[in-house]
C-alpha positions as CSV (number, residue, x, y, z in Angstrom):
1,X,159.7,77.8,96.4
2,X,157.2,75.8,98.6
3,X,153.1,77.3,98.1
4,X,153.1,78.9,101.4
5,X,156.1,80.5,101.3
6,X,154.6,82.5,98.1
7,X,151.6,82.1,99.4
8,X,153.3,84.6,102.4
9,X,154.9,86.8,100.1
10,X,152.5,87.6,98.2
11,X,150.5,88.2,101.7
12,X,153.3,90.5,102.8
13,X,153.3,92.5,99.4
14,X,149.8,93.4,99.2
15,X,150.1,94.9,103.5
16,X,153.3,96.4,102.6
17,X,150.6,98.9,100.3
18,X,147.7,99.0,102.1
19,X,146.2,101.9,100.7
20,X,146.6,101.3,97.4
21,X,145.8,97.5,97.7
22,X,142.3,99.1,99.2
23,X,141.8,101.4,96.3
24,X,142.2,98.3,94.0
25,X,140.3,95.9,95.8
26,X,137.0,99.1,95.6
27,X,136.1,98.1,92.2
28,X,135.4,94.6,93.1
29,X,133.7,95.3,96.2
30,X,131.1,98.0,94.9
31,X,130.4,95.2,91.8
32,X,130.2,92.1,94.0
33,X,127.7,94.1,96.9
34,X,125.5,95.8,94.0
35,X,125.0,92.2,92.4
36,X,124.2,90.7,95.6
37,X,121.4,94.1,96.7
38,X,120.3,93.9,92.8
39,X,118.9,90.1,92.8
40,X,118.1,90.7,96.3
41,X,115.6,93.7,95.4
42,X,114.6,91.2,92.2
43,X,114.1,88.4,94.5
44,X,111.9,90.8,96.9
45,X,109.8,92.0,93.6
46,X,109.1,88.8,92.3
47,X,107.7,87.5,95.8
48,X,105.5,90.9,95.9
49,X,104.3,90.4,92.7
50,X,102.8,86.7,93.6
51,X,101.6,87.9,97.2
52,X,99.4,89.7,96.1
53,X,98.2,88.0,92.7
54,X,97.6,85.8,96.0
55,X,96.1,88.5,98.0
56,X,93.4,89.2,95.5
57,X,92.5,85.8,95.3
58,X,94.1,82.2,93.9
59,X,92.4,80.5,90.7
60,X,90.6,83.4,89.9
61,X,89.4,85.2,86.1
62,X,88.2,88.5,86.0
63,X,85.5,89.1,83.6
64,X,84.8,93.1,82.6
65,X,82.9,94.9,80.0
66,X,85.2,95.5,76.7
67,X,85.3,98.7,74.3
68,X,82.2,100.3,72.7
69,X,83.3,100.6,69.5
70,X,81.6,102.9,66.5
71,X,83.1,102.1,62.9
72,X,86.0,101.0,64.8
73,X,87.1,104.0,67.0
74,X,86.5,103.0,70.5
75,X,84.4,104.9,71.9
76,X,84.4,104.1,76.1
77,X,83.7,101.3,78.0
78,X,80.7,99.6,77.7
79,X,77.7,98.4,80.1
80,X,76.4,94.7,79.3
81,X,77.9,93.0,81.9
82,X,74.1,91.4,83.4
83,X,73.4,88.8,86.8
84,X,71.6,87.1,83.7
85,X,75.5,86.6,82.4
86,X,76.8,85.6,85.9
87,X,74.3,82.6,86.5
88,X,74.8,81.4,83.2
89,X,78.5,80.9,83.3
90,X,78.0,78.8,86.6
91,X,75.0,77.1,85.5
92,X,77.5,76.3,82.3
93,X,80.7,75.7,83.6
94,X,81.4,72.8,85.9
95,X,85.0,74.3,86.8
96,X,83.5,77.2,88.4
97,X,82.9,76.8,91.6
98,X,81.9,80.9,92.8
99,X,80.7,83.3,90.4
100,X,81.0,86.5,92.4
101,X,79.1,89.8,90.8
102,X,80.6,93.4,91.7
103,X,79.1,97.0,90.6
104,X,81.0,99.7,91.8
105,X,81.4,103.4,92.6
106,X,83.5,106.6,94.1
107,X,81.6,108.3,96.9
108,X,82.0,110.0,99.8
109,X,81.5,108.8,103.3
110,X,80.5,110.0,106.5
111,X,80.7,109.6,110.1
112,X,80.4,113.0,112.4
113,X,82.6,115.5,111.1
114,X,84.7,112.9,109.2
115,X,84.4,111.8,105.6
116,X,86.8,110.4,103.3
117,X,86.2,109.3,99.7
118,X,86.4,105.9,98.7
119,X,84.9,103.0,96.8
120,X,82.3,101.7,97.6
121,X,81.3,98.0,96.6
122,X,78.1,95.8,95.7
123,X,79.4,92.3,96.2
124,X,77.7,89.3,96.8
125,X,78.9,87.1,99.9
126,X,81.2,84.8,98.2
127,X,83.5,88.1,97.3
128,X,85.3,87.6,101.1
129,X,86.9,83.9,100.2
130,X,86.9,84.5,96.3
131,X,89.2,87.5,97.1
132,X,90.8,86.3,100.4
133,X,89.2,89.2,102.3
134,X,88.8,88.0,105.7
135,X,86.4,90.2,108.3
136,X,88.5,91.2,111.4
137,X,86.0,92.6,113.7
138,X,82.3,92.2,113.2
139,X,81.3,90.0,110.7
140,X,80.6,90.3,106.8
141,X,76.9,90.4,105.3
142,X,74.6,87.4,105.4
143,X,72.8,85.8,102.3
144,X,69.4,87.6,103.9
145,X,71.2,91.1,104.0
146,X,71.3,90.5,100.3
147,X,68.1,89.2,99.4
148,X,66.6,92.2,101.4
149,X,68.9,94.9,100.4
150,X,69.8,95.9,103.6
151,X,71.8,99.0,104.5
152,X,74.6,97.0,105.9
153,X,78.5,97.9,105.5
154,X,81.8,95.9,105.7
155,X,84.5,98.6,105.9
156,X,87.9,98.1,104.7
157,X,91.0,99.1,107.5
158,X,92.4,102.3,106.1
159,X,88.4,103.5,105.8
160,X,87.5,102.5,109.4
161,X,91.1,104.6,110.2
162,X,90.3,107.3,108.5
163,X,86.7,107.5,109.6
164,X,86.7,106.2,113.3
165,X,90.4,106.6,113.9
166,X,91.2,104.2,116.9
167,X,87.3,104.1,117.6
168,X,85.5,100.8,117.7
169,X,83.1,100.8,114.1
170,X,81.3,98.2,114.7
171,X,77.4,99.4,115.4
172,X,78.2,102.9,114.0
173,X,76.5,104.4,111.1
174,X,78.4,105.7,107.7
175,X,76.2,107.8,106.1
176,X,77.0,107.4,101.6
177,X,75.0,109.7,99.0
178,X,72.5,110.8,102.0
179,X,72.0,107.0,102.9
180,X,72.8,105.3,106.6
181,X,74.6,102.5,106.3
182,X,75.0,100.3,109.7
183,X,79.0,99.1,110.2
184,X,79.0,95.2,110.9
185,X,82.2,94.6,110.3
186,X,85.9,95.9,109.3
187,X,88.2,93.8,107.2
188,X,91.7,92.3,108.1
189,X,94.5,94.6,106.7
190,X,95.9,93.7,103.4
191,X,98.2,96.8,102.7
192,X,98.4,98.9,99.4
193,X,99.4,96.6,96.5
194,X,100.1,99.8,94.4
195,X,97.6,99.8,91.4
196,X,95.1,99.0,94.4
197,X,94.2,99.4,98.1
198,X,92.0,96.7,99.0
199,X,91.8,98.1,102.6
200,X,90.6,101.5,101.2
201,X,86.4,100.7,100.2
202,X,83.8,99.9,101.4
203,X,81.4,96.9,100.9
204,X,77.9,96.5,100.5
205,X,75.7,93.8,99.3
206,X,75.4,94.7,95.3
207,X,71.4,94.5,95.9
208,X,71.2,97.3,98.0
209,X,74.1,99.1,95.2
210,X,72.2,98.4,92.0
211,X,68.9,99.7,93.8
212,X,69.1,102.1,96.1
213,X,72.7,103.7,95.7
214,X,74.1,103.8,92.5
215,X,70.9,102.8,90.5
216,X,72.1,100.6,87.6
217,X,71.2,96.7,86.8
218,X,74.9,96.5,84.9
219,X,78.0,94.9,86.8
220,X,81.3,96.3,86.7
221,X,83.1,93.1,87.0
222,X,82.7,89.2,87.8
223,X,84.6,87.0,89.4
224,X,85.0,83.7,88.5
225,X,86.7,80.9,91.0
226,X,88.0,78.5,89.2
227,X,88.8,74.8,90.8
228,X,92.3,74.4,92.2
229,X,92.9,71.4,89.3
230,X,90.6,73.3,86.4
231,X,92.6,74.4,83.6
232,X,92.9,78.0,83.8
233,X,93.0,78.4,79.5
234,X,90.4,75.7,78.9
235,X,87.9,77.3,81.2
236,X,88.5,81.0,80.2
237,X,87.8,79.3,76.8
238,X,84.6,77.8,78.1
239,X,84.0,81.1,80.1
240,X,84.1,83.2,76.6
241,X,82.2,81.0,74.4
242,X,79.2,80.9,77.4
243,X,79.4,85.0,77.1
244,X,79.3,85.0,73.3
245,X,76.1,82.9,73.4
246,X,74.8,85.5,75.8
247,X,75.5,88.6,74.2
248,X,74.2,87.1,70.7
249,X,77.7,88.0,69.3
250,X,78.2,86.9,65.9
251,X,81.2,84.4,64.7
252,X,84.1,86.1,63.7
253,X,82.6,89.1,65.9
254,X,85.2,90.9,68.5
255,X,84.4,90.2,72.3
256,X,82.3,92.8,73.8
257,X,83.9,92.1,77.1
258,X,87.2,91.5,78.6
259,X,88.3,88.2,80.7
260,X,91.8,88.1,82.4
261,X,93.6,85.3,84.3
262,X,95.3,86.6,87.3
263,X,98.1,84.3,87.3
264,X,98.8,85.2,83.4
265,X,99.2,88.6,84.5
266,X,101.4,87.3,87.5
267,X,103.6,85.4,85.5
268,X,104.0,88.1,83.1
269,X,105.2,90.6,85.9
270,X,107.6,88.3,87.3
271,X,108.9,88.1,83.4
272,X,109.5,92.0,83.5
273,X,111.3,91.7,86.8
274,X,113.2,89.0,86.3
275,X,114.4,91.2,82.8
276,X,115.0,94.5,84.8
277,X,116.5,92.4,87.4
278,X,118.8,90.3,85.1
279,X,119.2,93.9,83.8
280,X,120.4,95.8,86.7
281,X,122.6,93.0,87.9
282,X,124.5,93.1,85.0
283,X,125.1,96.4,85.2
284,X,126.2,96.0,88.2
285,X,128.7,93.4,87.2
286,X,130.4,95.8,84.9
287,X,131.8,97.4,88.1
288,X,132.9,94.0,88.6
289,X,134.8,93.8,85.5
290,X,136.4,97.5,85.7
291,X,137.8,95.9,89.3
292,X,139.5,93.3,87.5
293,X,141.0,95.7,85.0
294,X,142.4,98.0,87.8
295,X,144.0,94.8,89.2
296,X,145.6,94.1,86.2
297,X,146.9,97.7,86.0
298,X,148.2,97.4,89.5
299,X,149.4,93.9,89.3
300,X,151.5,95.1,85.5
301,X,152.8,98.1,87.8
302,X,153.7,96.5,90.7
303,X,155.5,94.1,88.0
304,X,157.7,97.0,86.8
305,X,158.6,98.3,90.1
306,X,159.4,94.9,91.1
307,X,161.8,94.0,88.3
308,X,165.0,93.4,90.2
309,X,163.5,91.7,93.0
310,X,161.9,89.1,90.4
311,X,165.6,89.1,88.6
312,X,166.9,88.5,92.2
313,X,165.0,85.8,93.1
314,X,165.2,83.8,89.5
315,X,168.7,84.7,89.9
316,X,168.5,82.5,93.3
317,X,166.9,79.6,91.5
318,X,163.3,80.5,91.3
319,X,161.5,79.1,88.7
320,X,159.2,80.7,86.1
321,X,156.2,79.0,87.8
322,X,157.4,80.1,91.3
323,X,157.2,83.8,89.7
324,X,154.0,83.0,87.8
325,X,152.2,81.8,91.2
326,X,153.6,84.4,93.3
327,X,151.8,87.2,90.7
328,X,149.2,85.5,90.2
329,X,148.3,85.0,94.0
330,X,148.8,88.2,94.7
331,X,145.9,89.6,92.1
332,X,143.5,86.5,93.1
333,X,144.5,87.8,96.5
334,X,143.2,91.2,96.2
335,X,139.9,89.8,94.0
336,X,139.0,87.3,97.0
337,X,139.6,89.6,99.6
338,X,137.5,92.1,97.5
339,X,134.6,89.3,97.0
340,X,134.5,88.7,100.9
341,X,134.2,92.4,101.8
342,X,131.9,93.0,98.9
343,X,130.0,90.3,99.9
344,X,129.5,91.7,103.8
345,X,128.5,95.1,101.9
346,X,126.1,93.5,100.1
347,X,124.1,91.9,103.2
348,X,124.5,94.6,105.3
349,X,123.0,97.0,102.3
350,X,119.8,94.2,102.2
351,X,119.5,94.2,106.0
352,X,119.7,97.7,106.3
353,X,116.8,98.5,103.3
354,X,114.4,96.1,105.0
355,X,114.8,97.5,108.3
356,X,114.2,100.9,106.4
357,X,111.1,99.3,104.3
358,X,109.7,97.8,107.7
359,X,109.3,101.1,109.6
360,X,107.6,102.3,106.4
361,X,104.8,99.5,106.3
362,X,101.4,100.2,107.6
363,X,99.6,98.3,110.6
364,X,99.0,94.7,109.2
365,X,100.8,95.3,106.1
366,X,103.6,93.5,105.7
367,X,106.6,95.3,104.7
368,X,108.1,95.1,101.7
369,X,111.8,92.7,101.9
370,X,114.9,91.8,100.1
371,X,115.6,88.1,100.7
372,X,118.8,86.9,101.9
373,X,119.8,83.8,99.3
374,X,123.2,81.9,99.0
375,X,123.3,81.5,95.2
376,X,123.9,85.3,94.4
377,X,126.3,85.6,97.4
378,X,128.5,82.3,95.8
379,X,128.0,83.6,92.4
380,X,129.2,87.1,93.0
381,X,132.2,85.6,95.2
382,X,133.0,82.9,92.5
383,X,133.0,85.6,90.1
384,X,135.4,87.8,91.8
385,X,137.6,84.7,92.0
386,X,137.6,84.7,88.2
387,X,138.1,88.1,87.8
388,X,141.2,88.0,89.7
389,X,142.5,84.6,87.9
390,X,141.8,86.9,84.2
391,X,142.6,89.4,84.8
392,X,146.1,88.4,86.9
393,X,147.3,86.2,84.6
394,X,148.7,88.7,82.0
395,X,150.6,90.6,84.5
396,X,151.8,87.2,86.2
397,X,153.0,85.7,82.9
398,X,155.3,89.2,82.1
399,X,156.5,89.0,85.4
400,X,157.2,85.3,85.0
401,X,159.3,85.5,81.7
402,X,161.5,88.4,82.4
403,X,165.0,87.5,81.8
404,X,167.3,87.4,84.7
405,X,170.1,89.8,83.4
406,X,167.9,92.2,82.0
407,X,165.8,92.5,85.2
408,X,169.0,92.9,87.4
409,X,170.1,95.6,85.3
410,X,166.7,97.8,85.4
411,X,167.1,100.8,87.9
C-alpha cells in the first residue's frame, strides 16, 4: 500500500469514532497543557524571584545583629550594631562603595482623621539608589536634613494612599509618636514582594530616628553596596573580619551579627522553584503517560474489532508492514492530534491567568506573569509524539502478525 493511502485510512478510522477517539486523545491533552501552564507558572516564579532581589537593590549585603546567646540558649536578638561599625567597614573596604545605616520601628501615623500603621525608617540618603527606591513626587531628604535632624518625611505609595487618598502629600504634615513630620516627597510604586512592602513605610533621616523618635544609638541593619565587579564572597569575608575587629570578638568566637548576600538568597529561591517546578511538571506528565496507556488500550481494541478487515486486506496482498504502519499511524495520529490541542489548552490557560493576575495588580505594580516560551511547547508536543510511537507499537505489531485464515475466521 502507498503511505497516503494508509496515511487516509487510518484518517478515516479515527472520524469514523469520533467520540471515543476524543475520549482517548483527553489524557494526552490535560498532560501536554498542564506541562506547558506548570513551567510557565515556574518560569513566571523564577523571574519574580530575581525582580525583586533586583527591586531591593543589585550588589547589595545586608548586615544585622545576630543572637544573644546565654550558655548557649539564645536568648533574642541583640543591639550592637553602631555608626562607629558602619564607617569602619567603608573606611576598610575598598569594594564598598555605600554603606547605608537603617534603625527602624512600627508606629502609627497621622494625617486628619486618617492614620494607618506602618514602619517607619531612619535612613541615610544613599538608602534611595542602594535600594532602587526612586522619589516620584517631591523629592527625598538632603545631606543637611540629616545633619540637622530635620522633621522631614519620604512616604512610600500605599502610605500616601492610605493617608491622603488621591490627595496631593507633598507639603502636608504626618504627625508619628506626637511629632509633625513635613511630607517632601512620595516614592515610585514598587508593589508587595510578599515577605515585604517596600511601598508601605515611611522614611526619615535616621538622625532625626535615633534622637528624637525612637531614642536608640543602635542600627537595625546596614547596607553594604558592593562594586558591580567586587566579589560578592571575598568582600562579605572582608566585611566579617572588619566586624570581628570591631566587636573585640575572640578567634574561634561565633559572629555576634548576621551578614547576607542578596543574590545567594536569590539563587537559592530560584533552586526551590526550579525543584517544585521540575516537580509539578512531572506530575503533570504522568497524565501524559496514562494518555498513552489508554491509546494502547484503544488501539489493542480497535485491533480486535478489526480482525477480519486486517485478514481481508493481508488476504488482498498487504504486507505486514502495510498493517504495522496503518496501526501505528493511527495511535501516533490520535497522540499528535492530542499534543496540538493540548498545546492550544495550555496557552490559552497562561494567557487567560495573566489576564486574571493583571487585574489583580496594584497601581505601578507590575503584575505577576506566566511567560510564553517555545521549548516547553516543543517538548510537551515531542513528547506526545513519543508517547503515541510507545505506546502504539504493541498494538500495531499484534495487528501486524495476525495470520490471514485465523483473522478471516473470527466473528
Amino acid at each position: 500500500m502507498l503511505f497516503w493511502t494508509i496515511v487516509k485510512v487510518a484518517l478515516k478510522s479515527i472520524a469514523a469514532n469520533k467520540l471515543r477517539s476524543i475520549l482517548t486523545m483527553l489524557g494526552v491533552i490535560i498532560g501536554v497543557a498542564a506541562v506547558i501552564a506548570m513551567l510557565a507558572l515556574g518560569a513566571g516564579t523564577r523571574e519574580k524571584i530575581t525582580e525583586s532581589v533586583r527591586q531591593m537593590g543589585a550588589n547589595l549585603l545586608t548586615v544585622s545583629p545576630g543572637q544573644r546567646q546565654t550558655f548557649g540558649v539564645r536568648q533574642g536578638t541583640q543591639e550592637n550594631l553602631t555608626l562607629e561599625d558602619a564607617q569602619a567597614v567603608l573606611a576598610q573596604v575598598p569594594e564598598i562603595t555605600m554603606v547605608t545605616p537603617e534603625v527602624s520601628s512600627s508606629f502609627q501615623a497621622k494625617f486628619m482623621n486618617k492614620n494607618t500603621r506602618t514602619s517607619v525608617r531612619g535612613v541615610a540618603i544613599t538608602y534611595f539608589p542602594a535600594r532602587n527606591t526612586s522619589v516620584e513626587k517631591g523629592r527625598g531628604f538632603t545631606e543637611a536634613d540629616v545633619d540637622r535632624q530635620a522633621r522631614v518625611a519620604v512616604l512610600g505609595a500605599k502610605t500616601a494612599t492610605d493617608l491622603f487618598d488621591t490627595m496631593d502629600p507633598v507639603g502636608e504634615t504626618v504627625k508619628i509618636k506626637g511629632i509633625n513630620f513635613l511630607v517632601v516627597g512620595v516614592t515610585k510604586p514598587k508593589g508587595d514582594q510578599g515577605f515585604f512592602n517596600p511601598d508601605d513605610m515611611i522614611l526619615i533621616p535616621y538622625t532625626t530616628a535615633m534622637k528624637q523618635l525612637i531614642g536608640k544609638e543602635n542600627l537595625n541593619t546596614m547596607y553594604l553596596t558592593v562594586k558591580k565587579d567586587g566579589d560578592m564572597v571575598a568582600v562579605q569575608e572582608k566585611v566579617t573580619q572588619v566586624l570581628r575587629r570591631q566587636h573585640r570578638i575572640q578567634a574561634g568566637a561565633p559572629d555576634d551579627f548576621n551578614i547576607r548576600n542578596l543574590q545567594e538568597v536569590s539563587d537559592s529561591l530560584n533552586q526551590v522553584a526550579e525543584v517544585f517546578t521540575m516537580l509539578l511538571a512531572g506530575v503533570a506528565a504522568v497524565s501524559l503517560l496514562v494518555g498513552g496507556i489508554g491509546i494502547m488500550n484503544i488501539m489493542l481494541v480497535t485491533v480486535t474489532e478489526r480482525t477480519r478487515e486486517i485478514g481481508i486486506r493481508k488476504a488482498l496482498g498487504a504486507r505486514r508492514s502495510d498493517v504495522m504502519t496503518q496501526f501505528l499511524l493511527e495511535a501516533v495520529t490520535l497522540s499528535l492530534t492530542g499534543g496540538m490541542l493540548g498545546v492550544s489548552l495550555g496557552v490559552g490557560t497562561i494567557l487567560a491567568f495573566n489576564h486574571v493576575m493583571t487585574g489583580f495588580a496594584t497601581p505601578g505594580q507590575k503584575a505577576f506573569s506566566a511567560p510564553i516560551e517555545m521549548w516547553p511547547m516543543l517538548l510537551s508536543f515531542s513528547f506526545s509524539v513519543f508517547v503515541g510511537v510507545f505506546f502504539g507499537w504493541y498494538p500495531a505489531r499484534k495487528a501486524a502478525r495476525l495470520d490471514p485464515i485465523e483473522a478471516l475466521r473470527y466473528e
